[in-house]
Residue, then its C-alpha position, 0 to 999 in steps of 0.5 A: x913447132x917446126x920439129x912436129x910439122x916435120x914429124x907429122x908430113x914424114x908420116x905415111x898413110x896405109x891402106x888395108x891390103x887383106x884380111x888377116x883374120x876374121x870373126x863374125x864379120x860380114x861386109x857391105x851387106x854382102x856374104x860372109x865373110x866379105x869385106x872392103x875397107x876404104x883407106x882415102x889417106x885423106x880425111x872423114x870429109x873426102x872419105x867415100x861416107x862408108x859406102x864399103x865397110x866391115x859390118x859384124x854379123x847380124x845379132x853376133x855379140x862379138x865380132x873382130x876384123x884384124x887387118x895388114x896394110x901396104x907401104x909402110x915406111x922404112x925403119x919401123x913405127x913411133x907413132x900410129x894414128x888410126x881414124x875410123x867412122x862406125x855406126x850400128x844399123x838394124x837396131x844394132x847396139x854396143x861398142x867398137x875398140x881398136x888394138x893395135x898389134x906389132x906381128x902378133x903382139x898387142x901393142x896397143x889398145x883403145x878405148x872402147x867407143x858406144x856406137x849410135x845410129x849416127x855415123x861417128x868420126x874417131x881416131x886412137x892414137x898410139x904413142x912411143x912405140x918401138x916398132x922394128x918393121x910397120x909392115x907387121x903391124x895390124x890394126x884389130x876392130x872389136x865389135x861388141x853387140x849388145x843388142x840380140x839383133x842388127x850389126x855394128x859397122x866400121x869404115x877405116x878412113x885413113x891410118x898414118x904411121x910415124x917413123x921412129x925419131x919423127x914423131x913429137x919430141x915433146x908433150x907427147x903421151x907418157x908412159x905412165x899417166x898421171x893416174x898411174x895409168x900404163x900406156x900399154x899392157x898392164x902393171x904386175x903386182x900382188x899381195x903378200x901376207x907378212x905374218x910368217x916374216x916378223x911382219x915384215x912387208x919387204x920382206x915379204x914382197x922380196x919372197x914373193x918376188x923371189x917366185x915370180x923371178x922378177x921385181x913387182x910394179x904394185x904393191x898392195x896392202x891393207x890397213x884398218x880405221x885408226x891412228x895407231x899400228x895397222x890404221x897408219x898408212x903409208x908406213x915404214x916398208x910402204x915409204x920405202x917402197x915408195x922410195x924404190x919406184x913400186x906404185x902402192x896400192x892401199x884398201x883401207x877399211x873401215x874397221x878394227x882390226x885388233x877390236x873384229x868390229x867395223x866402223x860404221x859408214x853412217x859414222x864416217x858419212x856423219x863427220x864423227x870419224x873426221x879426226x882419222x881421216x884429217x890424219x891420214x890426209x896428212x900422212x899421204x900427203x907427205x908421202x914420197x910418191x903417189x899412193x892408190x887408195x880404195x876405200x872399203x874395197x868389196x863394199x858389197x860383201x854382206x859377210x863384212x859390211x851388212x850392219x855398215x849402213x844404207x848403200x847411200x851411206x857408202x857413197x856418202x863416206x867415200x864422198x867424205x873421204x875424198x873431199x876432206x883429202x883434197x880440202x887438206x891439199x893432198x894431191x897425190x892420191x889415186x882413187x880406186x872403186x873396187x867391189x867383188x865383181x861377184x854377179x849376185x850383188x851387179x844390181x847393187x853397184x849403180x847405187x854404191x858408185x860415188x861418181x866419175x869425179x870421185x874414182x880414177x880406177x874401177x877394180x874387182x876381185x875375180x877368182x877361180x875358186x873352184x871345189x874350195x867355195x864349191x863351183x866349177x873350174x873357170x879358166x882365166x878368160x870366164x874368172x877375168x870376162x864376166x863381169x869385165x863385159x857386164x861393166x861394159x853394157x852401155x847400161x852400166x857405161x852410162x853411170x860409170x863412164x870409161x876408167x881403166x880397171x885393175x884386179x886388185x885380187x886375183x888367183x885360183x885355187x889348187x885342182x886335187x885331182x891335178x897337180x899341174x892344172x893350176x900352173x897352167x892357169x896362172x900361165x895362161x893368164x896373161x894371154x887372157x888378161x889381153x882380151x880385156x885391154x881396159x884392165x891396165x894392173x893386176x895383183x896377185x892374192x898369194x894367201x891361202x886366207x879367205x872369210x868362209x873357207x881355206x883355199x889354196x890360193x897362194x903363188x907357193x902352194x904347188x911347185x907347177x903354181x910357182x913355175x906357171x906364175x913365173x912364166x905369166x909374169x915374164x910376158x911383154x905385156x906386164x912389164x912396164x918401163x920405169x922411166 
């Protein structure tokens, strides 16, 4: 305890000193782009109450104000604490997120808070960070209106910084969560089909990490319903992946595999299917690690799923799911909720989510399939940010709360036209996957196999796709500490 209390008054309070960069925002009802921020160094009750603010433009959906600061302590940062109050005004509605950024780099993101009338008091705070100089660091706030008028509004209150080797020795935040949720950036993962290597998943994982130049964190698979062959899960390659630190990510569907035919929902829901289930449960639960389960991922696609009952049915057989695995004292599950993402079936999603205490990670699969499934080219912002921002309206918050997100698949089809546009695609995509901080994993599909068409998928099918995938993976961002 002495330790911490020495850790907490080595802390030094910043004060916001100019704009670094601006958007949409306007401030104290004043001209665009004026602003003022207050830093009492203090606290909320003896701040000035918001009387000078940052405040977006009226009707603006997104705007962002990212901030420097003066008198930062020697010898870098450990720990950032930023407290703000924010509000909306003039019928204003949505949401305010902090990202924290070491020069140029994001470092760090907060959740994104839902902002009333009622001025609100919050704080983020940032751990075990290895911040070299804390005068580059900058502290972004992120309006996103979802209201066609008024503004959002934030006053910075105060923002503490701690020095490295001041800051809590223990209990601190971990690097990995619980639910295998990274502090900062995002997990690197992806899907490898074996069929061409024996059926041998390593080896297949191997290849693939053979491309990306770099040792995977995820590994995903797929397994159908039964206890026999692809129905038994975790099996020899998952376990020993396991063994060698990967987080495994497993969809398990509710169907036959070797029979094409689906096992019903109502059935599963009804009890007849409690023998699979008991099975399984007992498997993981044994298994040398934790373990990411989605059932029935893209429960949404009528392609697979139209004869598999009510939506209602779904939810009950995930329910089911997960109480008879936790009836059997399995502990080291991580669930997973993943539906396409695809617009043509949002209206369906309240009615198919089982609830906050059944789901640790949303998930979707987004896609730039372009001329293979005959749409538009989409770069990696418009593939990941459409359903990303739909999930994030205060409507669809209110039934699904604030879990992290990962793209359990995702890749972009080859351009014919131009051999190196997919390349730079992959490239890019990590500079697009950080405007969207609550995606915290991503995994690559690298097969060339999907339901209604062949598309060029896969990490290999150009030499560009393999250099520009490489290049995304080397990114800061998706290279996680395994400690």
């Amino acid at each position: 305890m002495d330790d911490h209390v020495s850790g907490v008054s080595s802390s030094a309070s910043l004060v916001p000193t100019s704009d670094v960069a601006l958007n949409n925002v306007w401030g104290g009802g004043g001209t665009a782009p004026i602003y003022k921020l207050v830093d009492d160094g203090t606290s909320f009750s003896s701040s000035d109450g918001g009387s000078t603010f940052a405040r977006s433009a009226p009707g603006a959906t997104n705007a962002s104000l990212l901030l420097g600061y003066s008198g930062a302590p020697a010898g870098g940062a450990s720990e950032v604490v930023v407290n703000y109050q924010a509000w909306a005004i003039n019928g204003g509605a949505g949401t305010i997120r902090v990202n924290l950024y070491d020069g140029a780099t994001l470092i760090g993101a907060g959740p994104a808070r839902a902002l009333s009338a009622s001025q609100q008091n919050l704080s983020d705070t940032f751990g075990g960070l290895h911040v070299a100089n804390a005068n580059q660091l900058r502290t972004e706030l992120v309006f996103q209106n979802t209201a066609a008028s008024g503004s959002l509004v934030s006053s910075v209150v105060w923002i503490d910084v701690t020095p490295p080797g001041d800051d809590e020795p223990s209990g601190g935040e971990p690097a990995v969560s619980d639910k295998l949720v990274p502090r900062n950036g995002a997990w690197w993962g992806g899907y490898a089909p074996a069929r061409n290597f024996g059926w041998d998943w390593g080896a297949a994982i191997e290849d693939l990490e053979a491309k990306a130049g770099r040792k995977l964190d995820l590994v995903y698979r797929y397994h159908d319903w039964g206890t026999s062959d692809n129905g038994v899960f975790p099996d020899a390659h998952e376990t020993e992946q396991l063994n060698n630190g990967y987080v495994v990510h497993l969809s398990w569907e509710s169907r036959r595999y070797s029979a094409g035919q689906n096992v019903t929902w109502t059935e599963i829901a009804n009890g007849s299917q409690d023998a699979v289930i008991d099975a399984a449960a007992q498997r993981v639960k044994n298994a040398p690690g934790k373990i990411m389960i989605a059932f029935d991922h893209e429960m949404d696609n009528v392609d697979v799923h139209s004869a598999d009952g009510p939506d209602a049915d779904y939810v009950a057989a995930y329910r089911r799911v997960v109480d008879r695995f936790r009836a059997a004292g399995v502990t080291n599950v991580v669930w997973v909720w993943t539906p396409m993402g695809w617009s043509g079936t949002r209206s369906r999603l309240p009615g198919l989510y089982p609830g906050d205490s059944y789901v640790d990670w949303l998930g979707y699969d987004p896609y730039n399939f372009y001329a293979c499934n005959g749409t538009g080219w989409k770069d990696p912002a418009t593939t990941i940010g459409s359903h990303y921002d739909w999930m994030h309206q205060p409507a669809q918050m209110a039934w699904h709360g604030d879990k992290p997100y990962i793209l359990s698949e995702f890749s972009s089809h080859e351009d014919p036209a131009d051999p190196a546009r997919k390349g730079q695609w992959l490239r890019t995509f990590v500079d697009a996957l950080k405007r969207y901080p609550d995606i915290k994993a991503v995994q690559i599909y690298s097969s060339n196999v999907t339901l209604r068409s062949a598309c060029r998928l896969s990490v290999d099918s150009s030499p560009e796709a393999v250099a520009g995938y490489a290049a995304a993976g080397s990114d800061p961002y998706v290279n996680q500490p395994h400690d």
